[in-house]
C-alpha positions as CSV (number, residue, x, y, z in Angstrom):
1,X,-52.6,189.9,162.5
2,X,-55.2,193.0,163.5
3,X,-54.4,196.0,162.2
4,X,-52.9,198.7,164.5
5,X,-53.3,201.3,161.8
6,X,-54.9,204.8,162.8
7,X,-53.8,204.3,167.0
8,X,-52.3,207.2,168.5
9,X,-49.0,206.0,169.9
10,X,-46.9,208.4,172.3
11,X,-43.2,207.6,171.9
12,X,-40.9,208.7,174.9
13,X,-37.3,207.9,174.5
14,X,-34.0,210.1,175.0
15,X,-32.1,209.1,172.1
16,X,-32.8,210.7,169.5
17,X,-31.9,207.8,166.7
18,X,-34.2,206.0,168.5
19,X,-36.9,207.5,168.3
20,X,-36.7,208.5,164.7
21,X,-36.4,204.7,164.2
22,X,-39.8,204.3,166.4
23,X,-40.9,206.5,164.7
24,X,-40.6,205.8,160.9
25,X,-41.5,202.2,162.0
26,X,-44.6,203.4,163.5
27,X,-45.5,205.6,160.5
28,X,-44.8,202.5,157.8
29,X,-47.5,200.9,160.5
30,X,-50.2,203.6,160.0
31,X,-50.1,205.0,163.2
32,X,-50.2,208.7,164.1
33,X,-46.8,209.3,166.5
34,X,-46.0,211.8,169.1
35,X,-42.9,211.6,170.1
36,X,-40.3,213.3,172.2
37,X,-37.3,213.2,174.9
38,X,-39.7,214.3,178.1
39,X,-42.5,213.6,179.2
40,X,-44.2,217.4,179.9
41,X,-43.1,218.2,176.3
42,X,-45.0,215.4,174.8
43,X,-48.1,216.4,177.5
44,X,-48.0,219.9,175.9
45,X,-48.2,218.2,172.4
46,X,-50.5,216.2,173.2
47,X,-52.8,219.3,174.7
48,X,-51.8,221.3,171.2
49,X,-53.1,219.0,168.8
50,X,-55.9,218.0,171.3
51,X,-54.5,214.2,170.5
52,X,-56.4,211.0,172.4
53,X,-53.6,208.5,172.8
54,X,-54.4,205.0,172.3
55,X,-51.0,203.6,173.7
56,X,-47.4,204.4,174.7
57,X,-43.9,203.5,173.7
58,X,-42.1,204.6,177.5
59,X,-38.4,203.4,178.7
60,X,-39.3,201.5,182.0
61,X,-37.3,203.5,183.8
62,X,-35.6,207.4,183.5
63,X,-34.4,208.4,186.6
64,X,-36.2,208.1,189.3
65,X,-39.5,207.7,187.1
66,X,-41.0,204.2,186.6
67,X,-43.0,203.6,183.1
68,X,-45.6,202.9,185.5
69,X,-45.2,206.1,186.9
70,X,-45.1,208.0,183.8
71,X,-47.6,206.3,181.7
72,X,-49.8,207.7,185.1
73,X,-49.1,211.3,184.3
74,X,-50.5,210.5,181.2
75,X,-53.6,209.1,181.8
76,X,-54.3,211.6,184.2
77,X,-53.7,214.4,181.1
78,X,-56.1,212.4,178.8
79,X,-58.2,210.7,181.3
80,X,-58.1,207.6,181.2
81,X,-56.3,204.6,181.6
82,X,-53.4,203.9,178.9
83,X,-51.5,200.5,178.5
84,X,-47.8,201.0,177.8
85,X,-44.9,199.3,176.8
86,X,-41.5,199.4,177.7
87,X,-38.4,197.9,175.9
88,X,-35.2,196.5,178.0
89,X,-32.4,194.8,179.0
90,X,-32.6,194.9,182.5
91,X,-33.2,191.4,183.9
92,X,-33.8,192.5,186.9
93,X,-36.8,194.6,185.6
94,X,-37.9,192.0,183.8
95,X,-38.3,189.6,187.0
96,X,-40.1,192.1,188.5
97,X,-42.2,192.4,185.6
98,X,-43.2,188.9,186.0
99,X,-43.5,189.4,189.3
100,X,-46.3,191.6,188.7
101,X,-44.2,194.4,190.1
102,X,-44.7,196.5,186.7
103,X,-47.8,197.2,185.4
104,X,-47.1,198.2,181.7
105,X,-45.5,195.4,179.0
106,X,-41.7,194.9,178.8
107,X,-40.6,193.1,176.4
108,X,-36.7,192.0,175.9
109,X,-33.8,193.5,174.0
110,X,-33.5,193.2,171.1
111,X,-37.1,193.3,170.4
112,X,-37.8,192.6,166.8
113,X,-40.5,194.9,165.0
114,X,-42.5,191.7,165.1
115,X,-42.6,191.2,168.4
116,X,-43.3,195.4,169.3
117,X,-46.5,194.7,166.9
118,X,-47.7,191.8,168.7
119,X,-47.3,193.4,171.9
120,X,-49.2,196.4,170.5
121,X,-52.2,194.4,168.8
122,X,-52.3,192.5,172.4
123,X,-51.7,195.8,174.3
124,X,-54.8,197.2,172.1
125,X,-57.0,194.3,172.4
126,X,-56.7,194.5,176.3
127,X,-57.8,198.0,176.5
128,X,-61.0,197.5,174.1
């Protein structure tokens, strides 16, 4: 499988074990993580270390925000267009996935790390 070593992945998720999971996983990966519980705190990181994400981790939904939504806000900070992939087990955002409803990836809980790599390498391989 292609490497995914040296991509800049943005991880947004609440839950904090979560994302510390995310994140050591990603790290053991050789990517370089910015992660966080909101998305203007990880746009101001992003704008502090001047970062060019290469793809993001989002929920597919918080709130009232989309992932398609939010992966937009970020794209608009780094300027240009950034695939993104959600984890879930909402069937009902799943079928509208499918649908073509949702732009970004979502892929099913549980979602093995295999699976989150694939999606990555294919998530990568789209944008290049």
């Amino acid at each position: 499988m292609p490497s995914i070593s040296g991509n800049t992945v943005v991880v947004l998720e609440p839950d904090a074990i979560l994302r510390l999971g995310v994140e050591a996983l990603l790290d053991f990966w050789g990517c370089k993580v910015i992660a966080g519980d909101g998305v203007e705190d990880l746009l101001m990181a992003i704008r502090a270390e001047k970062a060019k994400p290469t793809l993001l981790l989002l929920p597919p939904v918080i709130g009232a925000q989309t992932g398609d939504q939010m992966a937009a806000r970020f794209e608009a900070e780094v300027g240009c267009a950034l695939p993104w992939i959600g984890i879930t087990g909402d069937l009902g955002l799943l079928k509208r996935w499918r649908a073509g409803e949702i732009r970004g990836t979502l892929l099913e809980m549980p979602c093995s790390p295999e699976t989150l790599r694939a999606a990555m390498v294919s998530a990568l391989q789209e944008r290049s």
